[in-house]
N, C-alpha and C positions, 0 to 999 in steps of 0.2 A: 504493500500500500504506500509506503515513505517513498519506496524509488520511484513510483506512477508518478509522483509528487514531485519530486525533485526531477529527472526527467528532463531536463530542460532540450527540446527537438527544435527543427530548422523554423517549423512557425510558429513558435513561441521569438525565435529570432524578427523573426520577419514583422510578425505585431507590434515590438518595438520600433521598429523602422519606422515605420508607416505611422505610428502614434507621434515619436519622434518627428518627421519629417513634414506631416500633418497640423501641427503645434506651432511647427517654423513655419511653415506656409502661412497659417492666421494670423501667426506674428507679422508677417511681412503686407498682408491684405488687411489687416486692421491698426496697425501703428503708424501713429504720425507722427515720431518721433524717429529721428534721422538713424541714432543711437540703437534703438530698439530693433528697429529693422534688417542695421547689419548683422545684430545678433542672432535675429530669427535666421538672417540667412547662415551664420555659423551652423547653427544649430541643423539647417538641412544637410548642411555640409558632413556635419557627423554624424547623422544617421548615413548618407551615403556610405563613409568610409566602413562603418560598423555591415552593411548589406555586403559589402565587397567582403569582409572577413570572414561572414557570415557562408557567402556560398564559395570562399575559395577552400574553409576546412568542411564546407558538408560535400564539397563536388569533387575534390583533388586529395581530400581525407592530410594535407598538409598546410601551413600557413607562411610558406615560402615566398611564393608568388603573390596572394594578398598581402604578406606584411611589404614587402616593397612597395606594388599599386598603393597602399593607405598612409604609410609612408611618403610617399610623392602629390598625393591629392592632401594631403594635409599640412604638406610645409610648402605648397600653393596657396592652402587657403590662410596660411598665419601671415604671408606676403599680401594678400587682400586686403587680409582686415588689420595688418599694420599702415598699409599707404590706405584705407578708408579713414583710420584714426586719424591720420595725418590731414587730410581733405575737412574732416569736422572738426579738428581743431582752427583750423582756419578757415572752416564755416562761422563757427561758435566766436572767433576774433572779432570777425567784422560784422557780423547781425546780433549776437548777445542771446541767439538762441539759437534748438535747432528746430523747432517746429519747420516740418512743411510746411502746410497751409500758410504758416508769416512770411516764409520763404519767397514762395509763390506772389503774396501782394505784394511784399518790397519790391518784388522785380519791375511790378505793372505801373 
């Protein structure tokens, strides 16, 4: 009965993704803050990376070839979101916030 339980199989992985990845999507289609957004987009980012580990030890029964691949998509995505920091900081310099929507009127 404890090992049914514990048990942990590929769509108990895959639920997490998709919970995960699902989270960051709302994040990115409901925040209006500049900040938030990028996070949401981390956040898809590593459920990706987490899918890719996911079916490189259920399909290749090894984590060779996904730890490389998650390895490279992820020291991609920490180059993103270090030059997006850098862009909102010097958003945040010259408007004093980072709401979209204020963004948006200043311009007009």
């Amino acid at each position: 009965m404890i090992e049914a339980i514990l048990n942990i199989g590929l769509v108990h992985y895959l639920i997490l993704v998709m919970l995960l990845f699902l989270t960051g999507l709302l994040g990115v289609l409901i925040s209006r803050n500049i900040l938030r957004t990028i996070m949401s987009l981390f956040s898809m980012t590593i459920s990706i990376v987490i899918s890719f580990l996911t079916f490189g030890f259920y399909c290749d029964n090894s984590l060779d070839n996904a730890n490389i691949t998650s390895i490279f998509i992820l020291t991609i995505a920490v180059v993103q979101a270090i030059i997006a920091l850098v862009i909102l900081y010097k958003i945040y310099q010259s408007n004093e916030y980072l709401d979209v929507e204020k963004i948006k009127d200043k311009e007009n």
